[in-house]
DRENVEXTOR-364066 format. One record per residue (C-alpha): x, y, z; residue number from 1. Coordinates in nm, 4 decimals. Example, Ala and Ser with C-alpha at 12.3 -4.5 7.8 and 13.67 -1.06 7.14 Angstrom:
<rs>
<xx->1.2300; yy->-0.4500; zz->0.7800; i->1> $
<xx->1.3670; yy->-0.1060; zz->0.7140; i->2> $
</rs>
This chain:
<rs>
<xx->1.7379; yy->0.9245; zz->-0.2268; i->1> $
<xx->1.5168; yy->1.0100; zz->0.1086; i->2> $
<xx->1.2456; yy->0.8954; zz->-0.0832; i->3> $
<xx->1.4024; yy->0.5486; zz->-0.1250; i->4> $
<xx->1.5545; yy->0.5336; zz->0.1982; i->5> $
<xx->1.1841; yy->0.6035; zz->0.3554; i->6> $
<xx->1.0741; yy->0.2833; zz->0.0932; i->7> $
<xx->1.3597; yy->0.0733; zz->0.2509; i->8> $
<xx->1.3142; yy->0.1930; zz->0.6195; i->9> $
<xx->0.9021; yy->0.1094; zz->0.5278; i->10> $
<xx->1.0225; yy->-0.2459; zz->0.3729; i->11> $
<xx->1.1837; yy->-0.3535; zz->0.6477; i->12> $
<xx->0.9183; yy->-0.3183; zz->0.8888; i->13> $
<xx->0.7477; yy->-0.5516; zz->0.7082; i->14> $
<xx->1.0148; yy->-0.8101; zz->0.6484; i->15> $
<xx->1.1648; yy->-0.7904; zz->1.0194; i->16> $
<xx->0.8048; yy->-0.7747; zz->1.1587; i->17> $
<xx->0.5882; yy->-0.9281; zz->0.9003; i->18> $
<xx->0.7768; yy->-1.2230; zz->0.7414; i->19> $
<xx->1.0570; yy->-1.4279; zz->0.8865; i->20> $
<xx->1.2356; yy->-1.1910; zz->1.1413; i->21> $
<xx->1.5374; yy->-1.1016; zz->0.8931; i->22> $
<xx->1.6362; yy->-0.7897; zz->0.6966; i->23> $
<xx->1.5730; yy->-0.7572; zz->0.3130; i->24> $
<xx->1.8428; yy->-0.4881; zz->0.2578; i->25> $
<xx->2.0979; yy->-0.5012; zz->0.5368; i->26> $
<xx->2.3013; yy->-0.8261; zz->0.4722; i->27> $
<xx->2.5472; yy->-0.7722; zz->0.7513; i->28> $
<xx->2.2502; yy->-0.7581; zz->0.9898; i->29> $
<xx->2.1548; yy->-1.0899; zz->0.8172; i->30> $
<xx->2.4612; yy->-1.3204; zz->0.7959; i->31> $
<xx->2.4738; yy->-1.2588; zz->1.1802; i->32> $
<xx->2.1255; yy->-1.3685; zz->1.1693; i->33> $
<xx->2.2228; yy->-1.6551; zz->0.9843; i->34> $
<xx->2.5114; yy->-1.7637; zz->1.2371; i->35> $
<xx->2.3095; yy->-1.7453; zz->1.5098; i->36> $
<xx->2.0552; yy->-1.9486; zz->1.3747; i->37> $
<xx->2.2935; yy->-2.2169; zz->1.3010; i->38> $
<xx->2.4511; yy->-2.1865; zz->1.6305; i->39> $
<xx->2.0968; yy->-2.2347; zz->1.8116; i->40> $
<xx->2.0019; yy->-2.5097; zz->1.5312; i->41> $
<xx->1.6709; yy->-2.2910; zz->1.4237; i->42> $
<xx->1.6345; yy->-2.4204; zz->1.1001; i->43> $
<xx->1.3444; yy->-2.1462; zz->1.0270; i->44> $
<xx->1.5887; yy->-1.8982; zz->1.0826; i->45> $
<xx->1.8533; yy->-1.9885; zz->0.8651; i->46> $
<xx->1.6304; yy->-2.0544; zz->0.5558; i->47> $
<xx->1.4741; yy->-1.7019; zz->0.6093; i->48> $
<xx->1.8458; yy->-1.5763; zz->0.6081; i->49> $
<xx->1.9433; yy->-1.7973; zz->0.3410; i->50> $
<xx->1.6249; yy->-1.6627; zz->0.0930; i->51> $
<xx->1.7287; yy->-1.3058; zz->0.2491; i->52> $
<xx->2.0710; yy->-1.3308; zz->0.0818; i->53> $
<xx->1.9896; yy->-1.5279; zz->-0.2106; i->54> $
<xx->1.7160; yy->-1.2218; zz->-0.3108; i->55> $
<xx->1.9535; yy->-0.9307; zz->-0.2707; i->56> $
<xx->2.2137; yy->-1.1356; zz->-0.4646; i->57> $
<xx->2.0398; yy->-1.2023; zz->-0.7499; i->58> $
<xx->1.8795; yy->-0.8418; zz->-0.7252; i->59> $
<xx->2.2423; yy->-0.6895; zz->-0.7389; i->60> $
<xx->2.3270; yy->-0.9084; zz->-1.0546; i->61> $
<xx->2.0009; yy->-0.8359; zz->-1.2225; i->62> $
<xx->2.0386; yy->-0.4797; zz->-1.1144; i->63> $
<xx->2.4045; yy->-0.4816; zz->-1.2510; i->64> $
<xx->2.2857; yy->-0.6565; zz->-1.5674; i->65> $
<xx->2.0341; yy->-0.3662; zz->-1.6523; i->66> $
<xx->2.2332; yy->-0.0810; zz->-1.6226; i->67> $
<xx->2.5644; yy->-0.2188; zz->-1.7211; i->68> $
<xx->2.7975; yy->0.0113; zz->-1.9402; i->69> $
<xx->2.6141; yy->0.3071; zz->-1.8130; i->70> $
<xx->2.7808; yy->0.5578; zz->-1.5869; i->71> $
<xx->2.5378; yy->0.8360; zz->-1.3789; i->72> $
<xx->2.5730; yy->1.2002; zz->-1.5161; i->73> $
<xx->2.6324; yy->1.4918; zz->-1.3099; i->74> $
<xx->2.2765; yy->1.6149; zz->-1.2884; i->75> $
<xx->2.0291; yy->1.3453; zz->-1.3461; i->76> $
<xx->2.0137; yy->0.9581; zz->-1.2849; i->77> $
<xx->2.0333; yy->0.7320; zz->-1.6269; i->78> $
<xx->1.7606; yy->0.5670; zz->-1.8062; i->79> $
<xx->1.8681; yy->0.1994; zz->-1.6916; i->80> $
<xx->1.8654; yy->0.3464; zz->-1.3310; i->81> $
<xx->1.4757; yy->0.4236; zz->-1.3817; i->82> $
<xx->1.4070; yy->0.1286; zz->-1.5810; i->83> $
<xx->1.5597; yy->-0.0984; zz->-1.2407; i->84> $
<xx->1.3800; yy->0.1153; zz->-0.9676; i->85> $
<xx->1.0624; yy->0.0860; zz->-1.1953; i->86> $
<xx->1.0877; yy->-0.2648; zz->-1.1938; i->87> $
<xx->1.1504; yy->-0.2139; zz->-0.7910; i->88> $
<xx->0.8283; yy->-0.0599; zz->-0.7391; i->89> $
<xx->0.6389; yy->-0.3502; zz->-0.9775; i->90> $
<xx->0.7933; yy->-0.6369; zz->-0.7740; i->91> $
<xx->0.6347; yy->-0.4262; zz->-0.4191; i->92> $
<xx->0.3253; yy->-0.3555; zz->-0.5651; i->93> $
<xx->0.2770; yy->-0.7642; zz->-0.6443; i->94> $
<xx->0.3806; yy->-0.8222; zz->-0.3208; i->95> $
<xx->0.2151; yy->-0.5430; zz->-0.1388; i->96> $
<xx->-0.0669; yy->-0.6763; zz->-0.3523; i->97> $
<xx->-0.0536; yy->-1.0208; zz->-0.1937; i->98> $
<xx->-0.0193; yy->-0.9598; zz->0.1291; i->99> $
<xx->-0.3254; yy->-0.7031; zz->0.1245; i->100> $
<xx->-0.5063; yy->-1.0298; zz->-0.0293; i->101> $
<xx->-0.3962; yy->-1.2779; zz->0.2629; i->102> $
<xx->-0.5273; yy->-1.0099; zz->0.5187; i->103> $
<xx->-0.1341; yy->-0.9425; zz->0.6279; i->104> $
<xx->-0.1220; yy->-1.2732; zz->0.7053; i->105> $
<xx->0.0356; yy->-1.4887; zz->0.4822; i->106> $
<xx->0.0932; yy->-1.8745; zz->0.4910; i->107> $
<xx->0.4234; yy->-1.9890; zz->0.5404; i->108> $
<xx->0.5482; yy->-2.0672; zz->0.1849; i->109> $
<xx->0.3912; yy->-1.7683; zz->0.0704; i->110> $
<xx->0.6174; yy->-1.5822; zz->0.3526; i->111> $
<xx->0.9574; yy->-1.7220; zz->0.2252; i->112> $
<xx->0.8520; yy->-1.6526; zz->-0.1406; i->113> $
<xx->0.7598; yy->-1.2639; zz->-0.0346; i->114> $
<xx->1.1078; yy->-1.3109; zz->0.1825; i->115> $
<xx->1.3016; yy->-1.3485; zz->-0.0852; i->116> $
<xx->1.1611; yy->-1.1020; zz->-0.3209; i->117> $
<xx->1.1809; yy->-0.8309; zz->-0.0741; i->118> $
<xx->1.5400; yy->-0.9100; zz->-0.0807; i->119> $
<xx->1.5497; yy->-0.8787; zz->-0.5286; i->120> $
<xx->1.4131; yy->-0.5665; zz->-0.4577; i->121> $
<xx->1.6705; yy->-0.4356; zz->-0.2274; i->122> $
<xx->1.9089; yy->-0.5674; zz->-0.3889; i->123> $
<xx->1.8054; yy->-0.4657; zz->-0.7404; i->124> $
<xx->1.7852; yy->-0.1076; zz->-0.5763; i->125> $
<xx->2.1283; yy->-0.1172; zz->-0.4173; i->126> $
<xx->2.2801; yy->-0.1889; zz->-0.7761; i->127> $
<xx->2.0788; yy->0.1259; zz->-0.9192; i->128> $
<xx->2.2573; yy->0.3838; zz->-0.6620; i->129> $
<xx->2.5870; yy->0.2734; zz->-0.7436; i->130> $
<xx->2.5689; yy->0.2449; zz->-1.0817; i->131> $
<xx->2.4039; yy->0.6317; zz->-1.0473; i->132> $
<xx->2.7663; yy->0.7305; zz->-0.9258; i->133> $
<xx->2.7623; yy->1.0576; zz->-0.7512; i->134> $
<xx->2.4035; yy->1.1559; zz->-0.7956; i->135> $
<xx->2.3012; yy->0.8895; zz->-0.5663; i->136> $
<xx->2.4312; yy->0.7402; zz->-0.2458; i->137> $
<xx->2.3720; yy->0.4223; zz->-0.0271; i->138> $
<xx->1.9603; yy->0.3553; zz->0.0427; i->139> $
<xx->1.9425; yy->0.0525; zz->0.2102; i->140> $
<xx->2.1999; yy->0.0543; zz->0.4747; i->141> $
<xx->2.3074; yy->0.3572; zz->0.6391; i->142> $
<xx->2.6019; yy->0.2486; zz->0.8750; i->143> $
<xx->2.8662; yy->0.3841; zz->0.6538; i->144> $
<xx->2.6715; yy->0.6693; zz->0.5947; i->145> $
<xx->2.6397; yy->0.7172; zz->0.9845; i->146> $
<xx->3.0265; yy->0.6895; zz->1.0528; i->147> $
<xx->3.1153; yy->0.9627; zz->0.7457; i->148> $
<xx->2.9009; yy->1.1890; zz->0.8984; i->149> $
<xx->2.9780; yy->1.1578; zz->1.2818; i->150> $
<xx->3.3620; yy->1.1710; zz->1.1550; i->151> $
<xx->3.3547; yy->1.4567; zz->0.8938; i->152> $
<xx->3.0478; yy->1.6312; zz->1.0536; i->153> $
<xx->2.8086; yy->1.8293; zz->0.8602; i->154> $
<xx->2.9582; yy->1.9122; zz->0.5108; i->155> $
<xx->2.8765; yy->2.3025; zz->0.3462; i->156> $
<xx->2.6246; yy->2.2609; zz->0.0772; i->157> $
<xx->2.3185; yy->2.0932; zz->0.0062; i->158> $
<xx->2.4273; yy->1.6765; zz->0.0290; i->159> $
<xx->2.5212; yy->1.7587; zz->0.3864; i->160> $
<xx->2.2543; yy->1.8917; zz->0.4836; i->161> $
<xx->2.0895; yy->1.5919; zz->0.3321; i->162> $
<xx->2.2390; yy->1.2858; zz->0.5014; i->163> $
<xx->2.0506; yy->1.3480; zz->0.8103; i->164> $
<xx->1.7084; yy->1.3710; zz->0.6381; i->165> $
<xx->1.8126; yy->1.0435; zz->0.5095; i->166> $
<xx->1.8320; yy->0.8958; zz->0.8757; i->167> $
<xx->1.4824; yy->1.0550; zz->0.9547; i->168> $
<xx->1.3453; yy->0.9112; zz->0.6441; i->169> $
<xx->1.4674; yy->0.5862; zz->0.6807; i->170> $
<xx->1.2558; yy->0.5849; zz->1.1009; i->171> $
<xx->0.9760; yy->0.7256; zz->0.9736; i->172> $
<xx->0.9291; yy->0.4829; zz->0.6555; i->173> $
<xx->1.0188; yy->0.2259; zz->0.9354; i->174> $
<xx->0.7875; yy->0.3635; zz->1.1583; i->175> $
<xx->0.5104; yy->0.4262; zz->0.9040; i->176> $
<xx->0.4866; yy->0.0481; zz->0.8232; i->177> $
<xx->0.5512; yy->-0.0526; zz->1.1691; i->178> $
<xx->0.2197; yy->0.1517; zz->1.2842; i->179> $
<xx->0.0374; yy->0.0063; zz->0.9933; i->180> $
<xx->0.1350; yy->-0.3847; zz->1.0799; i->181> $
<xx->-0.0294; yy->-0.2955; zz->1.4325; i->182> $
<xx->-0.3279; yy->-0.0855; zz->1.4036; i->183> $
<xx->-0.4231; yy->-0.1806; zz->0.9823; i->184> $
<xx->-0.1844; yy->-0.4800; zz->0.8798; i->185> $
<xx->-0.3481; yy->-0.5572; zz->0.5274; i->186> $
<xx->-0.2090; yy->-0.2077; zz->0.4024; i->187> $
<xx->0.1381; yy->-0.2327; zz->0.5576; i->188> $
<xx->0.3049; yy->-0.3721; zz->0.2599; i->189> $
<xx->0.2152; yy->-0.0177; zz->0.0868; i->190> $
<xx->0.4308; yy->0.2669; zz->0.1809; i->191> $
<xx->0.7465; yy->0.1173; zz->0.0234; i->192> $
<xx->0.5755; yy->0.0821; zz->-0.3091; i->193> $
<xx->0.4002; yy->0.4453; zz->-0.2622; i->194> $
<xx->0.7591; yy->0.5664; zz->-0.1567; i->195> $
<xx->0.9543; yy->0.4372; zz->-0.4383; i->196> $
<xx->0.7140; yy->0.5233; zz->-0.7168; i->197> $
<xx->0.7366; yy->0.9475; zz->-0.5470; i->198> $
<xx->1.1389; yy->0.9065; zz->-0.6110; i->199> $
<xx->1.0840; yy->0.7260; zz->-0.9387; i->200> $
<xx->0.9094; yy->1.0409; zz->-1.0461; i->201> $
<xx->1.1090; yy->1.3226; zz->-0.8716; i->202> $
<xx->1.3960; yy->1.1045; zz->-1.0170; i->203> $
<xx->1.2421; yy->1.0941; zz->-1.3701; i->204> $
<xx->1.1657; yy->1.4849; zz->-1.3578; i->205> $
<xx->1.4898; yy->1.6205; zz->-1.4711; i->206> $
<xx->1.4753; yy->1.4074; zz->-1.7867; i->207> $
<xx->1.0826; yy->1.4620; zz->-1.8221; i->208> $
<xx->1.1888; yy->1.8272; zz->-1.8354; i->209> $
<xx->1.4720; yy->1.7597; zz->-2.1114; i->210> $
<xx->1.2220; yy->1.6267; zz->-2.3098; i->211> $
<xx->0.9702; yy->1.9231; zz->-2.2954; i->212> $
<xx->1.2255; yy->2.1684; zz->-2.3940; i->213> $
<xx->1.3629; yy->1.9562; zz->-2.6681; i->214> $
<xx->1.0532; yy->1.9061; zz->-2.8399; i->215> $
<xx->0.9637; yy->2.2774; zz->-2.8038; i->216> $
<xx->1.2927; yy->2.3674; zz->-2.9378; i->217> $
<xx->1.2011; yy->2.1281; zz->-3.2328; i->218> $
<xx->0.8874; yy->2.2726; zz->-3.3202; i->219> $
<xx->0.9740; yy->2.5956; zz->-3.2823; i->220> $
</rs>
C-alpha cells in the first residue's frame, strides 16, 4: 500500500504539474476545481476537471467489473486485485511511454487524452483497495486517513505504525516526480509505473509463495 501511495503521490505531480492543473485521484480536490472554473468561465479548466472525473469514474466501474464477487482474504490480496493493478501499471507505462516520446511536452489533445487516463488509472486502483477489504486501505487520497489517525493516534501493531509511512510515501513519490518535471521532464511520467509494478510484486509474493510450496508438496 506505501508502494501505491508513492505511485499516486508520483502521478500526481505529473497531472497537477504536467497536464491540465487538476488531480487524477483526489476528486474532491477536483469538483472544487471544477466550480471554480465555472465560476471564473475558464473553459480549459473545466474540461480538464470534467476528463479528471470522467477517468476515475469509469476506472472505478471497470475496476468494480474485474474483481466483482471477490472478497480480499485475511493474508493476501485476490487474483482480480492483481489482474486490475496490472492493468494499472500497463495504462502508466503507455502513458509514461508517450510523454517520454513528446520530450514531456505534450500537445494539447494529447494532454486531455493522458488527463483522462491518469484518472482510469486512479480510479481503476481505488476500486482494487476496496474490493481487497482489510488487507488494503485508501491509496489515492489520504484525508480520511489523516483525520483517523490524528483522532485515534497511533494504533499498537504493525498497520499503525504504517499509516504514517503512507503520508511520507505519498511526498516523496510527489516529490520524486516533481524533481524529475524540473531538472529531467521526459522521465517524469516513470516513477508511478516503477512504483506500482514494486507493489504488484510484493503484492503477488504471498501467492507466488503458495504456489512454490504447493507444487513441492505435489511432487513430493
Amino acid at each position: 500500500m506505501t508502494l501505491l501511495v508513492a505511485a499516486s503521490g508520483a502521478l500526481e505531480s505529473v497531472s497537477f504539474l504536467g497536464l491540465e492543473r487538476v488531480f487524477a485521484g483526489v476528486m474532491t480536490s477536483n469538483l472544487a476545481l471544477l466550480g471554480m472554473a465555472v465560476g471564473r468561465g475558464k473553459a480549459v479548466g473545466v474540461t480538464a476537471a470534467v476528463l479528471a472525473l470522467a477517468g476515475f469514474g469509469l476506472g472505478v466501474l471497470a475496476g468494480a467489473w474485474c474483481t466483482r464477487g471477490n472478497a480480499g482474504a485475511a493474508t493476501h490480496w485476490p487474483r482480480s486485485v492483481l489482474f486490475v493493478l496490472a492493468a494499472e501499471a500497463v495504462l502508466l507505462g503507455v502513458g509514461a511511454l508517450v510523454w517520454g516520446l513528446t520530450g514531456g511536452v505534450p500537445g494539447e489533445t494529447t494532454r486531455y487524452v493522458m488527463q483522462f487516463g491518469a484518472g482510469l488509472a486512479m480510479g481503476a486502483q481505488s476500486a482494487a483497495m476496496v474490493t481487497a477489504g482489510h488487507t488494503a486501505a485508501p491509496t489515492t487520497y489520504l484525508t480520511g486517513t489523516l483525520a483517523t489517525y490524528l483522532v485515534k493516534g497511533v494504533h499498537s501493531g504493525r498497520q499503525g505504525v504504517w499509516v504514517p509511512l503512507r503520508f511520507a510515501g505519498l511526498v516523496a513519490g510527489a516529490a520524486v516526480s516533481a524533481a524529475l518535471l524540473k531538472e529531467a521532464r521526459a522521465w517524469a511520467a516513470l516513477p508511478p509505473v516503477a512504483l506500482t509494478l514494486c507493489a504488484l510484486a510484493v503484492a503477488g509474493a504471498p501467492r507466488a509463495a503458495r504456489t512454490r510450496r504447493y507444487r513441492s508438496v505435489s511432487r513430493s
